[in-house]
Structure formats: C-alpha cells, structure tokens
C-alpha positions in Angstrom: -26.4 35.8 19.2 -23.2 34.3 20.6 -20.5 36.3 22.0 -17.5 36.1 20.1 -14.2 36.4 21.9 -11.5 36.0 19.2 -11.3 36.9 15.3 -9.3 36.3 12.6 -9.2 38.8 9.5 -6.5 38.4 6.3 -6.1 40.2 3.0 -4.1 38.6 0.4 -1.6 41.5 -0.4 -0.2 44.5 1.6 -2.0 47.1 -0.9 -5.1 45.7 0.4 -6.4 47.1 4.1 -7.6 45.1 7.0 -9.9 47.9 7.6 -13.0 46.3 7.5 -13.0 43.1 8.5 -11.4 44.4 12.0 -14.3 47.0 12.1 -16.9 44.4 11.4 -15.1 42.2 14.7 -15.1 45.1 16.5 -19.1 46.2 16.0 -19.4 42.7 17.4 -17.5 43.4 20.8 -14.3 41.1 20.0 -11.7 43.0 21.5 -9.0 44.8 19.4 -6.1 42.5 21.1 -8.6 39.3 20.4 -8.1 39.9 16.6 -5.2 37.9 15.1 -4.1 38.8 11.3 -2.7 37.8 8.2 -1.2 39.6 5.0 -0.6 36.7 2.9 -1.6 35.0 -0.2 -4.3 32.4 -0.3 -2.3 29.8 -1.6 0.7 30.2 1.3 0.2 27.3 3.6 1.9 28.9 6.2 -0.5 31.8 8.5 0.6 32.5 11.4 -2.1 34.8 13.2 -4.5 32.1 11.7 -2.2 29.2 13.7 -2.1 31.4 16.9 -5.5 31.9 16.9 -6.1 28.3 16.7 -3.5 27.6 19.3 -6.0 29.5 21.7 
C-alpha cells in the first residue's frame, strides 16, 4: 500500500466530530500536523483546509 503523507477529513456541522476520520488517517501513519480540516457544509464552495491541502 502507498504511504500516505497528507489527509483531509470534514464534517458538515460543528455537532458532528472529526473523530474518526482523523483516527482512520492516523492508523495509516499520516501525521497529526499532515491532517488539514473542514467544519462546513457541503454545499459551501469555499474550504479552506481542503484549498491548503491542495496548495501542498
């Protein structure tokens, strides 16, 4: 399997946890500071941990 060296995780409202996704990333060795997130609706154009992680 390929190493993965960034993630991005997002839940659409701030009731909802990140918990899980980041625990899945991090079972796969992507460093904690390597995980970019959002807490945004799906229909909000703008994400900004999803546009830094794409500026990497």
């Amino acid at each position: 399997m390929p190493k993965i060296d960034f993630g991005y995780v997002r839940v659409s409202s701030k009731t909802q946890k990140l918990d899980l996704q980041v625990d899945a990333l991090l079972k796969e060795k992507v460093h904690r500071k390597n995980i970019l997130s959002d807490i945004v609706s799906g229909v909000k154009a703008e994400r900004k941990g999803l546009d830094e992680l794409l500026d990497v």
